[in-house]
C-alpha positions in Angstrom: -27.3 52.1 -52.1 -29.8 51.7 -49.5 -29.9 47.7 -50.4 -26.0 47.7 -50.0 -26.1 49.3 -46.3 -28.4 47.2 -45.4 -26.6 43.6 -46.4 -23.2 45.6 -44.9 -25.4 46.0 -41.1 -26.8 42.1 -41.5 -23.5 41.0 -42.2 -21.5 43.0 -39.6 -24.3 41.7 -37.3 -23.5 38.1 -38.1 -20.3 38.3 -37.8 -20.6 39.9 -34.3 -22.7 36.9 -33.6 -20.3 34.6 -34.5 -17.3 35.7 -33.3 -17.4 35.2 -29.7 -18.9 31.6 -30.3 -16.0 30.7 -31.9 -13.3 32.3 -29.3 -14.7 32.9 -26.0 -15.5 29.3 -25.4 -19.6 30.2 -24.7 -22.3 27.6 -25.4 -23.7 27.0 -28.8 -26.6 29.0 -29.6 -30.3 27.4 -28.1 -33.1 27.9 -29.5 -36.5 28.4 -28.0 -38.2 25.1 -28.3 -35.4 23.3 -27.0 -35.3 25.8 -24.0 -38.5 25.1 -23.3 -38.2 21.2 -23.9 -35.3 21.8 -21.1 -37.3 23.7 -18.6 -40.2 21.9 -19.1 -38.1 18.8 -18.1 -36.2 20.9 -14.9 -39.3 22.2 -13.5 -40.0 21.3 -9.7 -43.2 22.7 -10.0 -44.1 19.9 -13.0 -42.4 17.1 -11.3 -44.9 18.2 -8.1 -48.0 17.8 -10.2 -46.8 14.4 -11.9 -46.3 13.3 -7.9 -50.2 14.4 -7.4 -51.5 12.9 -10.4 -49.9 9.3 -9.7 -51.0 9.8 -5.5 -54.9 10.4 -7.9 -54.1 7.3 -9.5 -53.6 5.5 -6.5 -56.7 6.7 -5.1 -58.9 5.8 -8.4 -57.7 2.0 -7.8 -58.4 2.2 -4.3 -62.0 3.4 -4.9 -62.2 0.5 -7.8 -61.2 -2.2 -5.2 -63.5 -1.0 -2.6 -66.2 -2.7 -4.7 -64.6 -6.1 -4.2 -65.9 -8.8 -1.4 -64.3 -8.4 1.8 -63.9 -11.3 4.0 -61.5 -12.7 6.6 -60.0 -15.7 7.9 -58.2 -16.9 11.2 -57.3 -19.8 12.9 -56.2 -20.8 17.0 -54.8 -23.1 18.7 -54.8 -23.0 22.6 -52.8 -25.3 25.0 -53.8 -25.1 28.8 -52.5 -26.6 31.8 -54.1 -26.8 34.7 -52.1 -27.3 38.1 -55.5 -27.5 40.4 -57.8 -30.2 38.3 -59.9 -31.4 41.3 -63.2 -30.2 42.6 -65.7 -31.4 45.0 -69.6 -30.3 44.4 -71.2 -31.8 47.0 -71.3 -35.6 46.5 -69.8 -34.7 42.9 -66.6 -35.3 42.8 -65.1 -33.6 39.6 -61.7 -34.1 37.7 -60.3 -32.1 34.6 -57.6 -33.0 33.7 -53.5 -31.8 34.0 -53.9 -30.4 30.1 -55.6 -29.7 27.0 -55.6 -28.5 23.3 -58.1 -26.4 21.3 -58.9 -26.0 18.2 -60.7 -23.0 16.0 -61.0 -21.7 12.9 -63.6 -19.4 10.8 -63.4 -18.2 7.4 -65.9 -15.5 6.3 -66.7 -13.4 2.8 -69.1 -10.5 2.7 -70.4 -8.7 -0.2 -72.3 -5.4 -1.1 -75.0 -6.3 -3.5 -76.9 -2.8 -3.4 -75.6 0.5 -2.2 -77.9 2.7 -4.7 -74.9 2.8 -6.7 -72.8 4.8 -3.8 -69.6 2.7 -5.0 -70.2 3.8 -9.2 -70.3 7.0 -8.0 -67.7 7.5 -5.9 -65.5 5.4 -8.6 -66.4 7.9 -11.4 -65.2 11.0 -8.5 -61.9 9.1 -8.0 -61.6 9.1 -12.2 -62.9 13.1 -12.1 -60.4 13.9 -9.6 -58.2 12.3 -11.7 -58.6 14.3 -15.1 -58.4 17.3 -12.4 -54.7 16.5 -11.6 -53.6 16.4 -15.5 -55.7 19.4 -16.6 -53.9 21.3 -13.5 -50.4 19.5 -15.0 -51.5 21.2 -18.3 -52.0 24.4 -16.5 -49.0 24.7 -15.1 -47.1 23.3 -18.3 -48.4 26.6 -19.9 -47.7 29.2 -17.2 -43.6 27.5 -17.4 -43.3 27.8 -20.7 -44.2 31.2 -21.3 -42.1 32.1 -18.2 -39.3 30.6 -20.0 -40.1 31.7 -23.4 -40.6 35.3 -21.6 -37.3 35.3 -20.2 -35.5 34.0 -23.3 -36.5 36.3 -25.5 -35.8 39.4 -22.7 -32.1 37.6 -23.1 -32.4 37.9 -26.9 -32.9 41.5 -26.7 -30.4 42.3 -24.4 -28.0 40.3 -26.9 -29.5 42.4 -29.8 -29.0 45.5 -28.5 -25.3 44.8 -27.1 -24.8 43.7 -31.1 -26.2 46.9 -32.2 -24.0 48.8 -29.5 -21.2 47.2 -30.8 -21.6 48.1 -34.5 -22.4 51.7 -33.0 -18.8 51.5 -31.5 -17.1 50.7 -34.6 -18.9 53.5 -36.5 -18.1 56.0 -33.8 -14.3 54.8 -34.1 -14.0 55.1 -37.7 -16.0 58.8 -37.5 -12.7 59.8 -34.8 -10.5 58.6 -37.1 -12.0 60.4 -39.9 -12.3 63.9 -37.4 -9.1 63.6 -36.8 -7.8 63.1 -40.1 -10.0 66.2 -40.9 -8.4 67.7 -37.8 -5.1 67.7 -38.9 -6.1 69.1 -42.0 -7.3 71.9 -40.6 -10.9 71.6 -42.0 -12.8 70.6 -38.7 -11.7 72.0 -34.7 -10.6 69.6 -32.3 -14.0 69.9 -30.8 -15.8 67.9 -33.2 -13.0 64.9 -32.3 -14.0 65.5 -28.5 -17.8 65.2 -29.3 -17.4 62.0 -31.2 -15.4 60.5 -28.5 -18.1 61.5 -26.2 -20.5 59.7 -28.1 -17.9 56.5 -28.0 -18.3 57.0 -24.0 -21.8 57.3 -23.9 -22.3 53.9 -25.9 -19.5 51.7 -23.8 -21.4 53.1 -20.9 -24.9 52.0 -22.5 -23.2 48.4 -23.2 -21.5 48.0 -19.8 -25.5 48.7 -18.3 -26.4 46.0 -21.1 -24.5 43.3 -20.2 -25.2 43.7 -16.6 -28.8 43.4 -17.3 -28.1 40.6 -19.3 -26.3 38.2 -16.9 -29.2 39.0 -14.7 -31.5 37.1 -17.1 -29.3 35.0 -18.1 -28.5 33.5 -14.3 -32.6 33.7 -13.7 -32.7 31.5 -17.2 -30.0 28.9 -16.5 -32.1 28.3 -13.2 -35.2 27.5 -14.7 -33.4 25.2 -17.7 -31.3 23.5 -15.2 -28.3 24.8 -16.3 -24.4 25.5 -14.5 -25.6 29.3 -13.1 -22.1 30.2 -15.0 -23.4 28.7 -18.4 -24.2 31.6 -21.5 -26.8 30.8 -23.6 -26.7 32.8 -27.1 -30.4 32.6 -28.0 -31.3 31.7 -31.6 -33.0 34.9 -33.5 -36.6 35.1 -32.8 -39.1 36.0 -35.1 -43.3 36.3 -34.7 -44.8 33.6 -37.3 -44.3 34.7 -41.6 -47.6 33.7 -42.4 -50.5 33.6 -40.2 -54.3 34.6 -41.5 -56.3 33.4 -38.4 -58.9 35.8 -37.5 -60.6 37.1 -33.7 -62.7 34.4 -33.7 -60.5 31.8 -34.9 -58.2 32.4 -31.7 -61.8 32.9 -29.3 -63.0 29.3 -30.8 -60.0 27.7 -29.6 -59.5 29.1 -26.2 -63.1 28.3 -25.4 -61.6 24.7 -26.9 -58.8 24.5 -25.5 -57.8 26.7 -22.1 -57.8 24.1 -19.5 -59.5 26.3 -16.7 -63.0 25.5 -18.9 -62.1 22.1 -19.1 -61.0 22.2 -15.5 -64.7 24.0 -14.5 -66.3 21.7 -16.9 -64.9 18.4 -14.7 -65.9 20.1 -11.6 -69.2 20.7 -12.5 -69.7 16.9 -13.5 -67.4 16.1 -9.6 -70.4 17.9 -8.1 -72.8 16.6 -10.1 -71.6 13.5 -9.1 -71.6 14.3 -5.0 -75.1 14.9 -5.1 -76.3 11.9 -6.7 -74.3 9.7 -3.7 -75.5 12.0 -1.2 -79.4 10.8 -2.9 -77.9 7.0 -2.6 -77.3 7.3 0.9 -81.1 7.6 1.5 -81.4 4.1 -0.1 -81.4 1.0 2.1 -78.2 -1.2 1.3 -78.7 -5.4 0.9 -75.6 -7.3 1.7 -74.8 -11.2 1.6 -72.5 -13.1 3.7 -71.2 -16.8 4.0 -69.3 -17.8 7.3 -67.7 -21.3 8.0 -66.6 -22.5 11.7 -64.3 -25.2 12.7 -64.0 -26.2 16.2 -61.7 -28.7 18.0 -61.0 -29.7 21.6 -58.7 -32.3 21.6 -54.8 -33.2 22.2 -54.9 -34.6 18.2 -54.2 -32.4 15.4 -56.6 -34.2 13.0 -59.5 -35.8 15.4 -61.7 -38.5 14.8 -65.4 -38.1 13.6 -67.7 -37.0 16.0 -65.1 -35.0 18.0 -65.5 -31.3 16.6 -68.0 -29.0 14.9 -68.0 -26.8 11.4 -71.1 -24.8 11.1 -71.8 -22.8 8.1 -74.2 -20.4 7.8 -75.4 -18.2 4.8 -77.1 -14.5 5.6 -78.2 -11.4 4.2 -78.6 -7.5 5.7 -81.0 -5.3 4.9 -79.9 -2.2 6.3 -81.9 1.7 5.9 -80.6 4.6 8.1 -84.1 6.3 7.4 -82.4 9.1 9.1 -80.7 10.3 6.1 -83.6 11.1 4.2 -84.1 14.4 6.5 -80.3 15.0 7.3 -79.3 15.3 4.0 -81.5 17.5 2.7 -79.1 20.2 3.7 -75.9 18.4 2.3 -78.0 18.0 -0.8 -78.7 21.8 -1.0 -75.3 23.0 -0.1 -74.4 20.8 -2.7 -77.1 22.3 -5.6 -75.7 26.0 -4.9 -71.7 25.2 -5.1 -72.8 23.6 -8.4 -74.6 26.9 -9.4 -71.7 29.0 -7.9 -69.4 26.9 -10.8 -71.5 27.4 -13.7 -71.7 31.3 -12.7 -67.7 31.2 -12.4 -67.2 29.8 -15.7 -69.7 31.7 -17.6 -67.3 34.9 -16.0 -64.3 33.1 -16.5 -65.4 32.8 -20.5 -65.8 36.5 -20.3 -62.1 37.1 -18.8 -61.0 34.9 -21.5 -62.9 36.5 -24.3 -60.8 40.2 -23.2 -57.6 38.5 -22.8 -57.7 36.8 -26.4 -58.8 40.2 -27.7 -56.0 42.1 -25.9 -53.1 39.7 -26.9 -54.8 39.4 -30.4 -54.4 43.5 -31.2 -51.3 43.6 -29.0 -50.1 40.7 -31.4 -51.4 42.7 -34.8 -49.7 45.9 -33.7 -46.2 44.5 -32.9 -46.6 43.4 -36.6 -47.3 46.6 -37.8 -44.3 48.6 -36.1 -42.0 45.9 -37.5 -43.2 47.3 -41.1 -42.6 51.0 -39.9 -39.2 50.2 -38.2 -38.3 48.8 -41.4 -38.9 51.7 -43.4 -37.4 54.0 -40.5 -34.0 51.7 -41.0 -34.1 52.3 -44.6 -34.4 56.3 -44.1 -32.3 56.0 -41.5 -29.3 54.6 -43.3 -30.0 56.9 -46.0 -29.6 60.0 -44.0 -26.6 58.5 -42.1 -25.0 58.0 -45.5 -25.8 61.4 -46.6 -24.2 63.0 -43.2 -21.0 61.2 -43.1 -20.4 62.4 -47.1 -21.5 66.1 -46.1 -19.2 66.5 -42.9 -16.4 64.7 -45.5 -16.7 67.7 -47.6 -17.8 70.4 -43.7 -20.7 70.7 -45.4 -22.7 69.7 -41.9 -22.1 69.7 -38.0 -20.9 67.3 -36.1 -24.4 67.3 -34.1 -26.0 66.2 -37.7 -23.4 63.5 -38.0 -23.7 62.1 -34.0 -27.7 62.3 -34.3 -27.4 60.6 -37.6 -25.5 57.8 -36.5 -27.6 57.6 -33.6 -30.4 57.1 -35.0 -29.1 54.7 -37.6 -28.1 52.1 -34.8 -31.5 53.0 -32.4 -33.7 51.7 -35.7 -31.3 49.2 -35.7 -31.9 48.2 -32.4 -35.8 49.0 -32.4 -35.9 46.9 -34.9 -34.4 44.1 -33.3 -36.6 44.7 -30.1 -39.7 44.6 -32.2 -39.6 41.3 -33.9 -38.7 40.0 -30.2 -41.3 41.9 -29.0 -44.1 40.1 -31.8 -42.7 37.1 -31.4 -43.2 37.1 -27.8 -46.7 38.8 -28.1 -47.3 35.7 -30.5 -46.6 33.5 -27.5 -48.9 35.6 -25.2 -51.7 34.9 -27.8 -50.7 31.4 -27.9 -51.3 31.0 -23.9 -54.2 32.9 -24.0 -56.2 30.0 -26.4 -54.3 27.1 -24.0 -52.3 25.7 -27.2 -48.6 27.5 -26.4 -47.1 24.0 -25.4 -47.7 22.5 -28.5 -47.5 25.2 -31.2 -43.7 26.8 -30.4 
């Protein structure tokens, strides 16, 4: 008997489901993943970090090319006229000229040859700072998807529970008809019809609050998918993983693997590691080469005989120390050492907070499990003593208060029931988050 109830609820349920698919025009049912494949694709704050990681990228080149020669070239030509072209020295008696045409050019290359590795260094920063921007994308890819999948299953047990009502609301109908077939009869007072209907208000009233909570989430939802703010989603059912035997330490092992603050501390550790050895190489003298080639010109034609103009070349090399440095950055070198020690303190503290959190979500996660096996048993009990109130007030064997706390309770397991597998299956999520792996387990 208890078997047949059951399959009557599921099926009722199902077919509530269906229904207003099929005639109130409302959009196909989504299911998580691809909610969170469309938020993931919609979120501003994603599309920000992809915009940082490519200005990182642009820096990381910029650093690389810093390495190469630099150098220069240039050319003039000069035309002068000269309105005044006489003067008198004396018994000199000088003449320039009405006009005249110059020629110049110079061409030069200039290369580092050693900066105690200052350029390696700050090319291996730019690659750090890099990894950075996409462990920070990661970051954030986690935090939206459990937002969305936080939200989505809120909307799935709003939906739930409006079923449930529902199905309460077509029980309470058929218990007024059955009062006042009774009524009429003479075997119950007009009373227990009264206190039925009641019951009827007290559930439209609990469905009206329902469905305003719902389009709540629902418009908060269709902003983070991208959505029309008018859309309905009918989320798919929800349910925490069949079979899963990871242990504590399973879920511990691969937060410290794979929660991206650690990997996050990890890069900054090796970022500052980094600073101080260029900080040490700027106490190093530097040795530069240069080549430089000159061509000069003063004449009217554009390519002069030999003998009229110069081209010098010259070949050189710098060795430069600012000796100073070896003093001055003794304190950048020490400021450097203790924000290095301040990171290795943060992440052995932020392995602690991470540690609790797993644990919480982890129990949190195994008790959810557990009510879902008590609700279940409560439904079954629940339907039972249902059954056995409705046959007892056929016969006025019972009140009408057994009958409405019956029924009442029936549908509230119902619902609990509902809420619980939402509730694991979101606590399933949590735990997923809390070990860094929830964008590619849902």
């Amino acid at each position: 008997m208890n078997a047949i109830k059951t399959g009557q609820v599921v099926l009722l349920l199902s077919i509530a489901l269906w229904w207003p698919l099929q005639h109130n025009g409302q959009t196909p049912s989504l299911s998580l993943s691809a909610a969170i494949d469309m938020g993931l694709a919609h979120s501003h704050t994603l599309r920000l970090d992809k915009a940082i990681i490519t200005a990182a990228s642009q820096h990381y080149q910029q650093v690389k090319d810093a390495s190469l020669p630099t150098g220069s070239i240039s050319a003039t030509f000069s035309h002068m006229e000269v309105p005044a072209d006489h003067i008198q020295l004396g018994n000199q008696d000088l003449i320039l000229g009405k006009r005249g045409e110059n020629y110049m050019a110079h061409a030069g290359i200039k290369q580092t040859i050693f900066e105690g590795n200052k350029l390696r260094y700050a090319r291996k920063s730019a690659q750090l700072l890099m990894q950075l921007s996409n462990l920070e994308l990661e970051q954030h890819t986690t935090e939206v998807a459990y937002t969305i999948a936080e939200l989505y299953h809120d909307l799935y047990k709003i939906h739930r529970s409006i079923l449930v009502s529902q199905q309460q609301t077509l029980a309470i109908d058929s218990l007024i008809k059955q009062a006042n077939d009774l009524y009429e009869q003479g075997i119950v007072t007009q009373n227990d019809v009264l206190r039925f209907k009641l019951q009827r208000s007290e559930t439209a009233i609990y469905s009206t609050r329902l469905e305003a909570e719902g389009r709540t989430v629902q418009y908060s939802l269709n902003i983070l998918l991208g959505l029309p703010e008018d859309t309905t989603v009918v989320p798919a059912p929800v349910l925490p993983p069949t079979q899963d035997n990871s242990t504590l330490d399973n879920f511990l092992a691969a937060a410290f693997r794979q929660r991206q603050e650690l990997k996050q501390s990890g890069v900054q550790a090796s970022l500052d590691q980094f600073n101080i050895r260029s900080i040490k190489a700027g106490q190093l003298p530097t040795l530069s080469g240069s080549i430089t080639a000159d061509y000069i010109h003063a004449g009217a034609a554009f390519i002069p005989p030999a003998g009229s103009y110069l081209t010098p070349v010259s070949a050189g090399a710098t060795v430069a120390w600012n000796f100073s440095s070896l003093w001055s950055a003794r304190h950048q070198i020490a400021q450097a050492k203790v924000k290095q020690e301040q990171i290795l303190i943060q992440r052995d503290r932020l392995k602690e907070n991470i540690q609790q959190e797993v644990n919480a979500c982890y129990q949190r996660y195994r008790q959810a499990l557990q009510t879902i096996q008590l609700l279940q048993s409560a439904i079954d009990q629940a339907t039972e003593n249902n059954r056995i109130q409705t046959d007892r007030y056929q016969y006025n064997t019972t009140s009408v208060t057994d009958v409405i706390d019956a029924n009442s309770r029936l549908y509230q397991a119902m619902a609990n029931i509902a809420i619980a597998r939402s509730d694991a299956s979101l606590a399933w999520f949590r735990l997923l988050k809390a070990t860094g792996s929830i964008t590619t387990s849902y």
